[in-house]
C-alpha positions as semicolon CSV with decimal commas, in nm:
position;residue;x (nm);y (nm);z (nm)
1;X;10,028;8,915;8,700
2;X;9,835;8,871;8,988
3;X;9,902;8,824;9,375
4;X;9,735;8,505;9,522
5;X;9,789;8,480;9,913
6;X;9,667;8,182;10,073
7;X;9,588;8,160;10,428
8;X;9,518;7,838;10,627
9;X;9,529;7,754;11,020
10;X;9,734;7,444;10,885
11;X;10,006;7,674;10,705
12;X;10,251;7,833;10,977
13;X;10,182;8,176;10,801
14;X;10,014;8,329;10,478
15;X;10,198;8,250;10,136
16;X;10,174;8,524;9,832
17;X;10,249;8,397;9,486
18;X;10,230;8,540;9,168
19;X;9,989;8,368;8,870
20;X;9,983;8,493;8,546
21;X;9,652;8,588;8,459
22;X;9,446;8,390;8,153
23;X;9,703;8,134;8,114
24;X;9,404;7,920;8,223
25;X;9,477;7,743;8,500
26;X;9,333;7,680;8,785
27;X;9,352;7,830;9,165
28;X;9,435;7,428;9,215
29;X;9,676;7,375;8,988
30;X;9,854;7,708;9,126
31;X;9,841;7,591;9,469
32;X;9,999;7,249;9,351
33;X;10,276;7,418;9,138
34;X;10,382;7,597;9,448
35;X;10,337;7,292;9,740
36;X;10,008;7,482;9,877
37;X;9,829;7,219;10,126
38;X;9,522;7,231;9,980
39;X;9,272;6,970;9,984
40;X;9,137;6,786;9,731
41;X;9,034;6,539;9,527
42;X;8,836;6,480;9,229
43;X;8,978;6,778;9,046
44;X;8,670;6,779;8,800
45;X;8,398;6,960;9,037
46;X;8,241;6,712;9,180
47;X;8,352;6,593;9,530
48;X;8,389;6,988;9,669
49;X;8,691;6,868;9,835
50;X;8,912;7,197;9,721
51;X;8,649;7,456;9,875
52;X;8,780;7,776;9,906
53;X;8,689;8,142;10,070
54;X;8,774;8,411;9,841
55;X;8,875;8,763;9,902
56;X;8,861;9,011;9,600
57;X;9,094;9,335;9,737
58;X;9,057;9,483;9,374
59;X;8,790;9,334;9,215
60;X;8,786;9,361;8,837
61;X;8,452;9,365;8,684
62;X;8,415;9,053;8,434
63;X;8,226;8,790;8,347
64;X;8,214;8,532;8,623
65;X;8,142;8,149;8,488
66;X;7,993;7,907;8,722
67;X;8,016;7,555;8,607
68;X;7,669;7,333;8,657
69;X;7,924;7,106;8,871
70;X;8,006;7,336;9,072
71;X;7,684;7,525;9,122
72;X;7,559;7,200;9,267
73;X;7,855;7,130;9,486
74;X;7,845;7,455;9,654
75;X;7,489;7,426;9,731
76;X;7,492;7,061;9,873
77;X;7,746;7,194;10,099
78;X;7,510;7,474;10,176
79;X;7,768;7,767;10,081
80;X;7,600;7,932;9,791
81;X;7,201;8,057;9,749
82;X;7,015;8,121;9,452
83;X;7,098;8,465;9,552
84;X;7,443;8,451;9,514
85;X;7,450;8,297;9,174
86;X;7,193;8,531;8,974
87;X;7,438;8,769;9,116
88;X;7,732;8,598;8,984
89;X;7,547;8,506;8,650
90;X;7,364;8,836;8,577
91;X;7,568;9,130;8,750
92;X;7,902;8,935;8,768
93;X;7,930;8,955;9,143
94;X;8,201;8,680;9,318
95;X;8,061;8,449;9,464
96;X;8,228;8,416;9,868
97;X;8,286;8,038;9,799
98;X;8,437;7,853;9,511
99;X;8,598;7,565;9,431
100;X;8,973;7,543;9,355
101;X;9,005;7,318;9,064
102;X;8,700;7,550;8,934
103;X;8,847;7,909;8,908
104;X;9,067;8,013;8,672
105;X;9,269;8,267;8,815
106;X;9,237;8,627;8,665
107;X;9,417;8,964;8,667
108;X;9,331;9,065;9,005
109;X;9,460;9,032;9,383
110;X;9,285;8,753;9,580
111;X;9,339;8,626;9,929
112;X;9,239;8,194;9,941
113;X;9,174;8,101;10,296
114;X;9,081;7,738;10,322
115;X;9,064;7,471;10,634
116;X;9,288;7,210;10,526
117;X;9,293;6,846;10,604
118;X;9,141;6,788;10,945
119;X;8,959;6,450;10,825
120;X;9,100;6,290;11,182
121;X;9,023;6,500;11,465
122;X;9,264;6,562;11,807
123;X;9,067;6,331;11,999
124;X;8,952;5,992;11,826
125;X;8,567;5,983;11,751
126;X;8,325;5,774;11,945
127;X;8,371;5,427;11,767
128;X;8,035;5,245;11,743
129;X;8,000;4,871;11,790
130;X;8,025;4,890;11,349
131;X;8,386;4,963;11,407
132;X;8,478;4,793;11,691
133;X;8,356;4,449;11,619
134;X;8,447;4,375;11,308
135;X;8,657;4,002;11,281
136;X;8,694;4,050;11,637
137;X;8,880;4,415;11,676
138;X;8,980;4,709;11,480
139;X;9,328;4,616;11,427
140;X;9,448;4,566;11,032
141;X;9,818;4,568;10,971
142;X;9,828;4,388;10,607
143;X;9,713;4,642;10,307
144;X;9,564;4,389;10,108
145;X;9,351;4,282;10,412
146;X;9,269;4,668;10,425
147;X;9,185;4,691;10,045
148;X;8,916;4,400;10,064
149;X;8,775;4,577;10,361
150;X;8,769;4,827;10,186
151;X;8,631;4,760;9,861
152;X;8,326;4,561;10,046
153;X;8,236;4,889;10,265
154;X;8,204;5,050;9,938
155;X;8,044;4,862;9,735
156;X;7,753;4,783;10,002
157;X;7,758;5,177;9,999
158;X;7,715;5,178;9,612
159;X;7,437;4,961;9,650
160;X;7,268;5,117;9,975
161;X;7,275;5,442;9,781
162;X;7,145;5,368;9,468
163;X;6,825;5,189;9,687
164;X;6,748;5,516;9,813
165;X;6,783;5,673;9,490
166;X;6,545;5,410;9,377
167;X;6,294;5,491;9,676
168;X;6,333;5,858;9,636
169;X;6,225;5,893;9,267
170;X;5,976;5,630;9,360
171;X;5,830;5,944;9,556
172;X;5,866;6,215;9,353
173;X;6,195;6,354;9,524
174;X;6,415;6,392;9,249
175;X;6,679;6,629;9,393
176;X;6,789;6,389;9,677
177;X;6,762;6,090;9,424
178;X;7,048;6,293;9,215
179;X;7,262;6,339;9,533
180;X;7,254;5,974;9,635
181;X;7,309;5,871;9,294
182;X;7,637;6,105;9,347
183;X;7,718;5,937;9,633
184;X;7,671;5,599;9,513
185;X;7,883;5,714;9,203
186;X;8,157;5,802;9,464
187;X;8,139;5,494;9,663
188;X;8,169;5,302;9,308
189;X;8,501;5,526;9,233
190;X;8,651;5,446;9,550
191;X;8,545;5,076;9,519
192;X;8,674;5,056;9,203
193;X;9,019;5,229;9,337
194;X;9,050;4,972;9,598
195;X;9,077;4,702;9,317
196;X;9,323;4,889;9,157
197;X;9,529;4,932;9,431
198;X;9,499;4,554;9,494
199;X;9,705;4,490;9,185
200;X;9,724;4,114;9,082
201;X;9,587;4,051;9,411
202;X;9,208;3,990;9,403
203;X;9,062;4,219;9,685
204;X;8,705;4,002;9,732
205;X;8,941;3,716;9,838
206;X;9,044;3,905;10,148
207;X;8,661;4,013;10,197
208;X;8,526;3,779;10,539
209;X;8,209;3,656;10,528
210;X;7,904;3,870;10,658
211;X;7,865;3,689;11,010
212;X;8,200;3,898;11,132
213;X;8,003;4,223;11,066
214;X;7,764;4,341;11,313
215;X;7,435;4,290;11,207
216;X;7,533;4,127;10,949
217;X;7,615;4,435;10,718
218;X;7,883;4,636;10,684
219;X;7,948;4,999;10,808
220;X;7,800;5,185;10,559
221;X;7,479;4,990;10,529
222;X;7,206;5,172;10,731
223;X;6,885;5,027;10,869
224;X;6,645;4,799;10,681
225;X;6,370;5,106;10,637
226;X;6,602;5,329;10,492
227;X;6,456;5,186;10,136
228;X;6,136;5,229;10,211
229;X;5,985;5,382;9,918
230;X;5,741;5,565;10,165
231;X;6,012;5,706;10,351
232;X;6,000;6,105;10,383
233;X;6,313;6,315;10,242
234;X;6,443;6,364;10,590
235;X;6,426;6,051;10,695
236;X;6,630;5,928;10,384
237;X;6,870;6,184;10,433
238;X;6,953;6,098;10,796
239;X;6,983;5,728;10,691
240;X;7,230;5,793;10,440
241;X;7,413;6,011;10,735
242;X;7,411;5,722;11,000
243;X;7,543;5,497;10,740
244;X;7,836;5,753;10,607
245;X;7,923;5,830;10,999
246;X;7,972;5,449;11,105
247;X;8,161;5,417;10,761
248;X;8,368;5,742;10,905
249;X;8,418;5,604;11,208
250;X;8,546;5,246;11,108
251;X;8,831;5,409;10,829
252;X;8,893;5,612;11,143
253;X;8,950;5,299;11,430
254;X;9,165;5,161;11,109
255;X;9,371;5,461;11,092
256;X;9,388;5,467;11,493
257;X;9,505;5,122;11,524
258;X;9,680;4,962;11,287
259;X;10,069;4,905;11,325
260;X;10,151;4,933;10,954
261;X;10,229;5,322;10,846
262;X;10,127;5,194;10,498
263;X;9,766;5,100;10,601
264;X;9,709;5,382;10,831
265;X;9,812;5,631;10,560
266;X;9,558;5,428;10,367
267;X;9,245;5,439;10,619
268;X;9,331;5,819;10,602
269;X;9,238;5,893;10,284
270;X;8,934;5,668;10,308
271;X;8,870;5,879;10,644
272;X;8,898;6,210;10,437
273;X;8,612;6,099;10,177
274;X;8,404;5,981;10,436
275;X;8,422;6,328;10,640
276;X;8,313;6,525;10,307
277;X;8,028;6,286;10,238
278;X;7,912;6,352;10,603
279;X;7,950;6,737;10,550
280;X;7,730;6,741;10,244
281;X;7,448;6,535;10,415
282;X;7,426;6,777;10,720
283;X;7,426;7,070;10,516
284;X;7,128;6,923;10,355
285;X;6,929;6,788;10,657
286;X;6,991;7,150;10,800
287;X;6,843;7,279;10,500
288;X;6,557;7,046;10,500
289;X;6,515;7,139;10,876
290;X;6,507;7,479;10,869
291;X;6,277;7,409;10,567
292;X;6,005;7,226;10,754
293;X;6,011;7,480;11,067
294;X;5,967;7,754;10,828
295;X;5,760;7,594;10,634
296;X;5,925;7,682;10,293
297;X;5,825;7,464;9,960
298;X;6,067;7,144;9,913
299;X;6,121;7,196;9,580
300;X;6,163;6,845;9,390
């Protein structure tokens, strides 16, 4: 048996349960069985939704396995080195981060601290003219009007994404082309969940035409350069940023506005994806920037 406490500002105090050792499940799926609020959402590795910090009090020494999907979660979001997994994969030293739906609990005590869901902050964010102009205000109260929103934010994402993909590889930068090939994958997932959701009900029927957007594109489609095949790997990165934030920031003016607790609760979880997305790009432009002023090889 082993003690798992998890410890969250969004829990009113620690929680201590008992998982039995190598019945292989995961720290997620405990946290589920026993109504843990832990985010996530992909459950296969990929999003890095259920990050966790984890505290070994009596570390047992065993071989720790890294999945490739998680490996490259952790580092997009900048909380693992190369360091830190030779040391996990040669000398079976824990890693500080993992991710829940990753690690399979073992025979030892471990303390999980995690932030929760904080996707919509206190005070509202500062809603650009991409959220407040759309057909004429921010306010949607019918979920079907939502869901073709929706799925047109998305898949102008999809698309947006998998043009800088194109213009990265185009110059040799192979590593960002993989992560907005991610993204784009993500943007199709969430396009293609906004159909579902939809039912019977076609969701491009509720889609307006491009005139009510500003610009004429939608949220998440950044600036005209942005597929520039000449365009440097910072400057790609901080395009695909702008376009996730104004994305961000029109689920968010959804969520703010609307009268219907059924689309709100929608624009939430919309508002939750977008927030990760953002997280991973700043981790890398950080990288990229520290990088540059240290003048450290970009690996490709």
């Amino acid at each position: 048996m082993a003690n798992v406490t998890f410890s969250s500002p969004v829990m009113a105090k620690d929680i201590t349960v008992y998982a039995v050792a190598g019945d292989r499940g995961t720290l997620l799926a405990v946290a589920k069985e026993h109504k843990i609020p832990l985010p996530f959402d992909c459950q296969d590795g990929e999003c890095g939704s259920c990050i966790v910090e984890i505290k070994h009090l009596n570390p047992v020494k065993c071989a720790i396995a890294l999945t490739e999907k998680e490996k490259e979660a952790l580092k997009q979001l900048g909380k693992i080195s190369k360091a830190e997994i030779e040391a996990a994969e040669v000398n079976d030293m824990p890693p500080r981060y993992r991710l829940a739906c990753q690690y399979f609990v073992r025979n030892e005590d471990i303390i999980v601290s995690f932030e929760g869901d904080e996707t919509l902050p206190a005070q509202g964010p500062h809603i650009t003219h991409a959220a407040s102009r759309f057909k004429g205000g921010t306010e949607i109260n019918e979920v079907n009007e939502f869901l073709g929103y929706a799925a047109k934010v998305e898949e102008d994402a999809a698309l947006h994404y998998e043009e800088l993909a194109a213009a990265m590889e185009a110059c040799g930068n192979h590593r960002v082309a993989t992560l907005f090939r991610q993204l784009g994958g993500f943007s199709r997932r969430h396009l293609a969940e906004a159909k579902a959701r939809g039912g019977a009900i076609d969701p491009s029927k509720n889609v307006p035409p491009d005139y009510v957007w500003p610009s004429h594109v939608t949220p998440e489609r950044a600036s005209i350069w942005a597929a520039d095949s000449s365009l440097s790997r910072i400057d790609a990165l901080k395009a695909a940023l702008q376009g996730e934030k104004r994305g961000y920031e029109f689920y968010c003016a959804v969520a703010a506005t609307s009268k219907a607790p059924e689309v709100a609760t929608l624009a939430k979880e919309f508002v939750k994806e977008e927030a990760d997305h953002v997280k991973v790009l700043e981790a890398w432009i950080t990288r990229e920037e520290w990088d540059a002023k240290n003048g450290t090889p970009q690996g490709l």
